[in-house]
N, C-alpha and C positions, 0 to 999 in steps of 0.2 A: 627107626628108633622106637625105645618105649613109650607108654604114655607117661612117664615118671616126668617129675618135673626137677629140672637141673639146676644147681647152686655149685657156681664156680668159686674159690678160693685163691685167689695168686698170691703167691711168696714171694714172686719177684726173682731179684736176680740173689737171693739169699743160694750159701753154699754149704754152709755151716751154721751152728745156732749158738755162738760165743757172746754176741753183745745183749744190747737190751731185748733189741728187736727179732735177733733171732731166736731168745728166750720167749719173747712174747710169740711169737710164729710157732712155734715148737710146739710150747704148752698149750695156747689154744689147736692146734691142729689135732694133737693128741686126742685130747677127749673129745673132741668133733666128730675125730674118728670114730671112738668108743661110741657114740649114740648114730651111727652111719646106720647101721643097722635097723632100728627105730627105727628113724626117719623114715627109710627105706617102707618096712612096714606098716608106720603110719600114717604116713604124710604123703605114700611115694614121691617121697623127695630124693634124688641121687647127688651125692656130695664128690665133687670132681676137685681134686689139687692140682692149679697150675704153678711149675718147677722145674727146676732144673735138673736136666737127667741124673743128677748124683742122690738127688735125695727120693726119685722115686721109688715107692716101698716103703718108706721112710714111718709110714702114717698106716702101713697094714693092708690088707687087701679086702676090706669091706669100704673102700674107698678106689675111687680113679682117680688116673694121673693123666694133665696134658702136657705136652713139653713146651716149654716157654723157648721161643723164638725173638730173635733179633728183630725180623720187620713186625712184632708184634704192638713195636711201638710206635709205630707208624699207621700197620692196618691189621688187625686181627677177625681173621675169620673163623669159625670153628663149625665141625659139623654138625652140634649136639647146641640148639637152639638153647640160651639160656634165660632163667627167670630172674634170678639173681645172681651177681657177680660182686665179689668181693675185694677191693684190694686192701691188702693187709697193711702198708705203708707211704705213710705220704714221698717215698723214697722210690716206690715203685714205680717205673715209665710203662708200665706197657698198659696197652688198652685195655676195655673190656670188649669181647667180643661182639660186632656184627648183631644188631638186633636184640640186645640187653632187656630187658623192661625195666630191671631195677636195679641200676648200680650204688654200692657202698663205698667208701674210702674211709679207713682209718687213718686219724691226721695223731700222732703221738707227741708231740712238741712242736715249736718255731723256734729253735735255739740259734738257728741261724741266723735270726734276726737280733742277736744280743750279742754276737762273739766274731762274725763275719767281716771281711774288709767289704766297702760298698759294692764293689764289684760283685763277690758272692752270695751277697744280701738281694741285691736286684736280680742275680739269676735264678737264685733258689726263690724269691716271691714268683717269680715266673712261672717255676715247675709248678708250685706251689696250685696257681692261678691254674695254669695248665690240668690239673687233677681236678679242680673245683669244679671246670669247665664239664668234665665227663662225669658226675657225680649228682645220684638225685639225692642223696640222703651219707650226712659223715657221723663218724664215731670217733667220740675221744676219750683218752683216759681218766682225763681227770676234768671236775668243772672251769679252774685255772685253764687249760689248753684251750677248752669250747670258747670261752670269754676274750681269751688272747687273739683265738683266730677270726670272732666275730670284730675285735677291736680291729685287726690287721689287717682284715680281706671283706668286711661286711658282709660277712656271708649269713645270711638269711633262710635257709633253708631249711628241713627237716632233719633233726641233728639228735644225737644220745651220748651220752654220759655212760660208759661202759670200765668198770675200775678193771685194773689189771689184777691177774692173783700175784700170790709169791708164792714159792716152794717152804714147807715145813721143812727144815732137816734137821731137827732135834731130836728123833729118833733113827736119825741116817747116820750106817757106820764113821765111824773117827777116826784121820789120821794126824796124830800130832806134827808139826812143822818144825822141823829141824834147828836150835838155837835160836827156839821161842820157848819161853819160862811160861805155865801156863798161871793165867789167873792176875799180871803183874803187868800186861800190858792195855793199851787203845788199840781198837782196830778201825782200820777205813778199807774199804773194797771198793776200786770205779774204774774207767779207764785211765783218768788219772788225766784227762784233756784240762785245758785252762776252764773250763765251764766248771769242771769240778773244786776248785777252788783249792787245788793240794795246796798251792802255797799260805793260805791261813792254820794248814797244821802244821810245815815246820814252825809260824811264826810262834803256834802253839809249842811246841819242843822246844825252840830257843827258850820259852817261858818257863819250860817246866824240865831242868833238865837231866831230872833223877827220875822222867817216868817214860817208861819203854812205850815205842809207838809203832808198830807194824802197820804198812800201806803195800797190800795187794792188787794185781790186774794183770788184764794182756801187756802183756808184751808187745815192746812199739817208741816209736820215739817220744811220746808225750812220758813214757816211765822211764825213758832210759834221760832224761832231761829231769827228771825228779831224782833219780838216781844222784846224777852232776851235781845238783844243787843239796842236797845231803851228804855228801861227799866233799864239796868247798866250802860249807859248813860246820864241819867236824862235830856232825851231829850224832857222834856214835850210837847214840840210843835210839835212832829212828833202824827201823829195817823195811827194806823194801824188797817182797816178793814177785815174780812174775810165777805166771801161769798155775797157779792154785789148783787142784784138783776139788769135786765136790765133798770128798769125804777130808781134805785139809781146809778146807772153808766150810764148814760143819765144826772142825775143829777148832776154828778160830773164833767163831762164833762164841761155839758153849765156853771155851776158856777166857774171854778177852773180858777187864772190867767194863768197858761199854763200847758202843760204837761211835764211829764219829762221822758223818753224811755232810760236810758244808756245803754244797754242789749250789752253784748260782742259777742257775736255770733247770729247770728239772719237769719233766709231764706228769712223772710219777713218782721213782724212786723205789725201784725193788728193795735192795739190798738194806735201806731201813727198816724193812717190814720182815723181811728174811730173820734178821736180828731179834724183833722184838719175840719171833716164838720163839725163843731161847730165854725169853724174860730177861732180855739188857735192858740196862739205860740206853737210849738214844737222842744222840745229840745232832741237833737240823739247822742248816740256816733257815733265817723267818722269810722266804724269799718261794716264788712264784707256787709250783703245789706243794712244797714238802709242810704248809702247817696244814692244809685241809687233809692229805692222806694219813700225816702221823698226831693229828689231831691232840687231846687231851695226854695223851701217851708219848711222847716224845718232849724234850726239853728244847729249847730252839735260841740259836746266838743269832744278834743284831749287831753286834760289832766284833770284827774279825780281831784288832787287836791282841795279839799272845796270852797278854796277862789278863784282860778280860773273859778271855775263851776259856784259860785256867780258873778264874773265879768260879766261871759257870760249869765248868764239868768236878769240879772239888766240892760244891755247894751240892749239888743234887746226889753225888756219890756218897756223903758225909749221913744223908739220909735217905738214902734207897735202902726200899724194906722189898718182903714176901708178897706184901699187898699189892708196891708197886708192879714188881714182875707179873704176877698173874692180871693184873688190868693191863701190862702191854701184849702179854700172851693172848688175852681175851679181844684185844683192840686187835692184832695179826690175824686172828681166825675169820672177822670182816672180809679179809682180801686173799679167797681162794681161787684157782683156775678154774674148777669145777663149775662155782659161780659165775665164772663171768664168761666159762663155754655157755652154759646157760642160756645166760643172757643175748648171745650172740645169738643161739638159736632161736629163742621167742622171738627176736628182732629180725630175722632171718622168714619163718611164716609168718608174722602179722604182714614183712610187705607182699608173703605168697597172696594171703587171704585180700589184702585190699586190692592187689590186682583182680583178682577173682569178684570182688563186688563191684569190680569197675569196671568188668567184662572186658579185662582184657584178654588174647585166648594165651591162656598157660598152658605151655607143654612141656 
């Protein structure tokens, strides 16, 4: 082998990049990729993605690929001695390889501890425990998750604060949505799980029932059970989208009078931030991180109640100006990918270099 020093990346068993996490997997791999090269030059660091054989290539060939294996969760071996190992989701099983120095775990949420029957709450604290167990040093999204997981697992150790970015697509081509009126309706985008709280915006539509309310996401039984209950309902002015493309969720965005995000448990919360470079109103539940990431910029309901939720999004529409828009635009520019590849990397050599003053041998 070289004398480059290795920093392995796991995706896990990701196949696709549809949800939160394969968004976050994507976008940081992406520009990881893009500074491979650096690194390479500067640091002789070599950036290795482990994955699943569908997505190698995925990230370009100023990077390497290792195939992620089944007994890798059990025993992983590798032939490419690593300095740092990375795993990208507290979802992820499989190990870090065989002689690690310095392994990472991102922990992105503990939702399952809020939404879970006991039984899946005590297995998922397990895995949970289980990753902790292999992990010198975790990253989380937000200060809410670092505080939640210290609350929940005592975890004591060497730990960072790393925000997600969001995607700008206010300059990304538009496609309008088919028997959507623009400009006239609310929009919400999620998967639309109970965590997400859809049923405080029908409760919202029952409230208000002259104003159009479009709710997008994957496709899946948590939307097609929203669907049901919009439909027993007879809440004709609700519509509900599956499978959105980026240039119809670009569209939705820039057309919608505001967005609506009530999500109960949340690590971060893209799609509020997505929204705000478009200069919406955004409207949050005051509940785990969405007041610290949407901070002074976002408007925030503490009671779900229909006609409450109506007061509160009629009150701040009634006086949303230019000024406001451009202090959420200015507030969204905080949370780019760019920044927080960044950040991964700084955080990625400082533990090269402290191993190096702790003599340990990096290869």
């Amino acid at each position: 082998m070289s004398n480059r020093h290795h920093i392995g990346i796991s995706l896990g068993n990701l196949t696709e990049f549809r949800d939160g996490i394969g968004e976050f997997s994507y976008q940081l791999c992406s520009r990881l990729a893009k500074s491979a090269a650096r690194l390479r030059d500067e640091h002789q660091v070599e950036l290795w993605f482990h994955a699943k054989t569908c997505l190698h290539g995925a990230f370009g060939s100023q990077v390497k690929y290792l195939r992620t294996q089944s007994h890798h969760e059990f025993f992983h071996r590798q032939s490419s001695p690593f300095v740092v190992w990375h795993t990208l989701s507290q979802l992820n099983r499989y190990l870090p390889p065989l002689g690690t120095l310095h392994r990472i775990s991102t922990v992105h949420d503990l939702n399952f501890a809020y939404f879970k029957n006991r039984f899946s709450q005590w297995r998922d604290a397990r895995r949970l425990q289980r990753l902790l167990a292999r992990t010198d040093q975790l990253f989380t999204i937000s200060k809410f998750v670092h505080g939640d997981l210290q609350a929940r697992t005592g975890w004591l150790g060497p730990s960072l604060v790393i925000y997600n970015g969001a995607r700008d697509l206010s300059g990304s081509t538009q496609v309008p949505v088919d028997g959507v009126k623009p400009n006239e309706f609310l929009f919400h985008l999620s998967r639309m799980s109970r965590s997400k709280n859809v049923v405080s915006l029908l409760n919202l539509a029952r409230a208000w029932p002259d104003q159009a309310i479009v709710l997008a996401g994957p496709s899946g039984t948590d939307q097609e059970e929203v669907k049901r209950q919009v439909a027993t309902s007879g809440l004709k002015h609700v519509t509900v989208i599956a499978n959105i493309t980026d240039e119809q969720k670009a569209w939705l965005y820039a057309n919608c009078r505001a967005f609506l995000f009530p999500s109960l448990t949340e690590g971060f919360g893209l799609p509020p931030i997505e929204a705000m470079y478009f200069g919406k109103p955004v409207f949050l539940a005051a509940l785990t991180s969405l007041p610290e990431v949407g901070g002074d910029a976002a408007h925030y309901w503490t009671d779900f109640d229909g006609q409450a939720m109506r007061r509160t999004v009629e009150k701040a529409l009634a006086t949303w100006s230019a000024h406001e828009a451009d202090r959420a635009r200015r507030h969204a520019q905080q949370y780019t990918w760019d920044l927080c590849a960044e950040s991964h990397i700084d955080a990625y050599l400082k533990a090269l270099n402290t191993l190096r003053v702790n003599n340990h041998t990096v290869t």
